[in-house]
C-alpha positions in Angstrom: 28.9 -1.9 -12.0 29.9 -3.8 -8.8 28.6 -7.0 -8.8 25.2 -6.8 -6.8 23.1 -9.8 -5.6 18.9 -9.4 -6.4 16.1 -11.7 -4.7 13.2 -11.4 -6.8 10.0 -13.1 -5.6 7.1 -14.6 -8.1 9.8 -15.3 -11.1 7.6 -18.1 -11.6 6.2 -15.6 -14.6 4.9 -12.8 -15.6 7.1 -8.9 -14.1 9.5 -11.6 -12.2 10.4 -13.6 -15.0 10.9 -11.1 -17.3 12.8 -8.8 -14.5 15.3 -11.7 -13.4 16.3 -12.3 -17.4 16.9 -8.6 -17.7 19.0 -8.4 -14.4 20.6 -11.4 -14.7 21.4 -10.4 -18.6 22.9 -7.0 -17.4 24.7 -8.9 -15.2 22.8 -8.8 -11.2 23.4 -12.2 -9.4 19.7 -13.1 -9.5 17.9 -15.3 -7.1 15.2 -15.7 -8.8 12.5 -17.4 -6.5 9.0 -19.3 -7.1 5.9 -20.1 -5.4 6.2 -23.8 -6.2 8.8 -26.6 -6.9 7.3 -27.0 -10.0 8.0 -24.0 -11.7 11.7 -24.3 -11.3 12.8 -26.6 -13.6 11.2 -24.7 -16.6 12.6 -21.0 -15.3 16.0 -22.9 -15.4 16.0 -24.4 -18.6 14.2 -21.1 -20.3 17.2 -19.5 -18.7 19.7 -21.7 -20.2 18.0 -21.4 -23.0 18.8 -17.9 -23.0 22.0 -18.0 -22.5 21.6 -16.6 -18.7 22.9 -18.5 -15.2 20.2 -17.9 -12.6 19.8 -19.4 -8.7 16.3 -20.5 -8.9 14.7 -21.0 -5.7 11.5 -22.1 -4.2 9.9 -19.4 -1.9 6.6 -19.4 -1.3 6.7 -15.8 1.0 3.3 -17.1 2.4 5.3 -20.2 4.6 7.2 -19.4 7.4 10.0 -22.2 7.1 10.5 -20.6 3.0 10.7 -17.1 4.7 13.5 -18.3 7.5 15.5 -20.5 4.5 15.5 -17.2 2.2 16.2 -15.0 5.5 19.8 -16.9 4.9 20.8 -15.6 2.0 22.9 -12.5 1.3 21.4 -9.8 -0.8 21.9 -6.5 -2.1 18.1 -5.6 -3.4 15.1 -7.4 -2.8 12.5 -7.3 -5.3 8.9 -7.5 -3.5 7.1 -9.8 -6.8 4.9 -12.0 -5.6 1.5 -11.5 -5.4 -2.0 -12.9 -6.2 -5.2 -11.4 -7.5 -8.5 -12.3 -6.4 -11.5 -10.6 -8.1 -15.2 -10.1 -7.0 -17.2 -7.6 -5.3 -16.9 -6.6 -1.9 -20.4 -7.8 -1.0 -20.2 -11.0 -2.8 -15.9 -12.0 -2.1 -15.6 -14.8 0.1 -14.0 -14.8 3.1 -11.3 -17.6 2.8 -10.5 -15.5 -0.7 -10.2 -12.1 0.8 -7.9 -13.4 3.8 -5.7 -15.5 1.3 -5.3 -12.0 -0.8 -3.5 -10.5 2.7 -2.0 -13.3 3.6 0.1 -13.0 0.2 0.3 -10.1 -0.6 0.9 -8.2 2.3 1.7 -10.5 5.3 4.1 -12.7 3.3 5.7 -9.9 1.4 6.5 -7.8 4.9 7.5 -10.3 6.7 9.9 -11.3 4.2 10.8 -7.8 4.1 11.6 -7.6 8.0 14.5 -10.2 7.2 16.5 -8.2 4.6 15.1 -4.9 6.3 17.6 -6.3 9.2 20.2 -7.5 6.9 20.4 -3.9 4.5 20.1 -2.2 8.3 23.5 -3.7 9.4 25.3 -3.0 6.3 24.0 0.0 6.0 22.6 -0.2 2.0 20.8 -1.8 0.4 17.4 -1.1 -1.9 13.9 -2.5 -1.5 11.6 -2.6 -4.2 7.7 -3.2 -4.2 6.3 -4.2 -7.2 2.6 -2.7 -5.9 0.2 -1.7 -9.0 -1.6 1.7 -10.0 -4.4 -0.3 -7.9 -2.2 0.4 -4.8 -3.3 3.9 -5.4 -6.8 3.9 -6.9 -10.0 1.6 -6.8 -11.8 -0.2 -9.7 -14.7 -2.2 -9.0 -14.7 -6.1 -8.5 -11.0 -5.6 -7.7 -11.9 -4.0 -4.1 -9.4 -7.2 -2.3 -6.6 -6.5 -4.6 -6.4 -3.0 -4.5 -7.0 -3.0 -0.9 -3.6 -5.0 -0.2 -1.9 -3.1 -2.5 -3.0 0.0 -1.0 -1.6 -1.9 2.8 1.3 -2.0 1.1 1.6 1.1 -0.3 1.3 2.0 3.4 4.3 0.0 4.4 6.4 1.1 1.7 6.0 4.7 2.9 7.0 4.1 6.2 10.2 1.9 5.8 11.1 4.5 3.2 11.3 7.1 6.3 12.1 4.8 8.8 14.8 3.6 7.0 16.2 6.5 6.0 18.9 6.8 8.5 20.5 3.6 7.5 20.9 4.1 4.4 18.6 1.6 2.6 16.9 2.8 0.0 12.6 2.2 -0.9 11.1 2.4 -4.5 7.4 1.2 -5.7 6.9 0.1 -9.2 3.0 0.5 -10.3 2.0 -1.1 -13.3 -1.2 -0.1 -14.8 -3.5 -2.5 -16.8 -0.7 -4.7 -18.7 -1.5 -7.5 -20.6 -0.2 -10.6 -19.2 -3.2 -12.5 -18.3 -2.8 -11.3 -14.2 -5.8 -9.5 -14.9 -8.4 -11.4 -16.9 -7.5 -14.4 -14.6 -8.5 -12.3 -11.8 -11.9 -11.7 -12.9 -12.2 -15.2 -13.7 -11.0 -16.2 -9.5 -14.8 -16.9 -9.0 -15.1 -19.9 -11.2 -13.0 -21.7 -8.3 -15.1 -20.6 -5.7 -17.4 -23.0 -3.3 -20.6 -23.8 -5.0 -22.9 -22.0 -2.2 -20.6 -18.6 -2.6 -21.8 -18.7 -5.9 -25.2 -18.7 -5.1 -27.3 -15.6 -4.7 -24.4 -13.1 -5.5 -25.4 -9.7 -6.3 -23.2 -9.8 -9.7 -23.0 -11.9 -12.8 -19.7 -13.3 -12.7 -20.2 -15.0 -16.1 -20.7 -11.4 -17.7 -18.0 -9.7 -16.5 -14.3 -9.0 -17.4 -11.6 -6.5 -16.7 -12.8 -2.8 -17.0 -9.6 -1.8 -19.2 -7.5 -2.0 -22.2 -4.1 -3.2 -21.8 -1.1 -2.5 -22.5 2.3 -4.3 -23.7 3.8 -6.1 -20.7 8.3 -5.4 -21.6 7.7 -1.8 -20.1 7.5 -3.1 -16.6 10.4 -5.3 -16.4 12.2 -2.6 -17.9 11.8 0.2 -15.2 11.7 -2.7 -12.6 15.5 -3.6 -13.8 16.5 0.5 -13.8 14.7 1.3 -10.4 17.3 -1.6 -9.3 20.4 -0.3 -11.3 19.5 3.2 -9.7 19.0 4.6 -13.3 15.3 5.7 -12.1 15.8 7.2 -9.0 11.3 8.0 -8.3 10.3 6.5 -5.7 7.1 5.9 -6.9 6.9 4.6 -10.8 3.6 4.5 -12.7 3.9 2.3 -15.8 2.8 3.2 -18.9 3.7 6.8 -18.4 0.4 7.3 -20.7 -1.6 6.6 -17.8 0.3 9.0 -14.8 -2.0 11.9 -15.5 -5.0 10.0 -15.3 -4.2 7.8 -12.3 -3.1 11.6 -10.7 -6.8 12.9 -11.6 -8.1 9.7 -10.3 -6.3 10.2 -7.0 -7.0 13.9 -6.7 -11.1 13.2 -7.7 -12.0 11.4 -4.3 -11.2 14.8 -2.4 -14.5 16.8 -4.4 -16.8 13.6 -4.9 -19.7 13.8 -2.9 -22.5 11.2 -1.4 -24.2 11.0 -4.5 -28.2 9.3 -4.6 -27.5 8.1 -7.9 -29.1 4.8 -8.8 -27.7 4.7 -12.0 -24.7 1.7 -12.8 -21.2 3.3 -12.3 -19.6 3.7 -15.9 -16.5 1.1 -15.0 -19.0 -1.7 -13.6 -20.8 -0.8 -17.1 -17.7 -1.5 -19.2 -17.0 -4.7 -17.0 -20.5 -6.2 -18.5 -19.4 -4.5 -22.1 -15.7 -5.4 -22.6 -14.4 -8.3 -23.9 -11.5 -10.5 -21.6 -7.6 -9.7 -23.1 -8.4 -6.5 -24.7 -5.3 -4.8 -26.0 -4.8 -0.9 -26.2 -3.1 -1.2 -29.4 0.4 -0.5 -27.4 
């Protein structure tokens, strides 16, 4: 293998973190970037720790003057990581909360992406790769923000994929499913931090709810995320767990039959929101 340079954004933790040790431990030059200062002490030392040599970097993709630093650096892939999750129901989500969720994960992350888009143009390769989720593609309740700039991103992946086409740079999604590494739970927990008067009167019980899913063991996404980069998967769109593929396909293909229904009955998810308990594992 040639030697290949990866940016990966949110290493901070969770897909990043895992990703950038895996690439860096297969032998990538990773950049592995975080949202704040603070976190890049401890990604260094963990990776020492490892025995791996990463560049840690802060990038917040949300800041102009981060963007226009990173815009400097020489890549081969850039993995699109970052991202935040901000749960609540459409009526009740404020509206500083549901611009933030854009601002992240969709302004930051293209805009970012226009740089290296540029830079893979003139050198004619390179590989961009948007970590979206299966909620790029489908809709759970209380996580109508989320899903919504993952779907806007979904869009623009699609379009550089053609656009880009021509010059040789290649354009792969990775969508994990409901993976246990706290992204989740701490999402449905996002209205604890709210102001006190967008708590009042909202048409949900925040205290009741959690996460309508089981989830699954998080080292299966760093590990397609490293072989969409090596080129070993070569999908452009990558469903993790493979369990759930044929169910997030029936999910997809069920909004072309559903009808206007005058059911007044709670919706089964929003049932198991109120039932389930936070951090539930599938038992894989």
């Amino acid at each position: 293998m040639s030697k290949k340079t990866v940016l990966i954004t949110g290493a901070g933790s969770g897909f990043g973190r895992e990703s950038a040790f895996l690439l860096a431990k297969q032998g990538y030059d990773v950049i592995a970037t975080t949202e704040i200062v603070a976190q890049i002490q401890p990604l260094k030392n963990e990776a020492h720790a490892l025995g791996l040599t990463l560049q840690v970097e802060k990038l917040d993709i949300s800041d102009e003057n981060d963007r226009l630093r990173a815009a400097q650096w020489s890549i081969d892939v850039l993995v699109n990581n970052a991202g935040i999750s901000e749960g609540g129901a459409v009526v009740d989500l404020p509206e500083d909360k549901l611009r933030r969720q854009f601002e992240v994960n969709v302004f930051g992350t293209i805009l970012l992406t226009q740089h290296f888009a540029r830079q893979f143009v003139e050198k004619k390769q390179g590989k961009i790769v948007f970590i979206s989720s299966v909620a790029g593609i489908t809709t759970d309740p209380f996580a109508g923000a989320y899903s919504a700039s993952k779907h806007a991103l979904e869009g623009f992946a699609e379009a550089l994929n053609s656009e880009l086409q021509e010059f040789g740079v290649q354009v792969a999604t990775v969508n994990p499913g409901p993976i246990l590494t706290g992204f989740n739970d701490r999402m449905f927990e996002a209205w604890t931090h709210w102001w006190p008067e967008d708590k009042i009167d909202t048409v949900f019980d925040y205290e009741e709810i959690a996460f309508p899913h089981e989830q699954y063991h998080p080292f299966q996404v760093s590990d397609v995320i490293a072989r969409v980069v090596s080129g070993e998967i070569t999908q452009y769109r990558n469903v993790v767990p493979a369990e759930i593929i044929e169910v997030t396909q029936q999910q997809m293909k069920e909004v072309w039959t559903r009808e206007v229904t005058t059911e007044t009955s709670r919706h089964p998810l929003v049932q198991k929101a109120y039932e389930i308990d936070p951090e539930t594992p599938n038992g894989r």
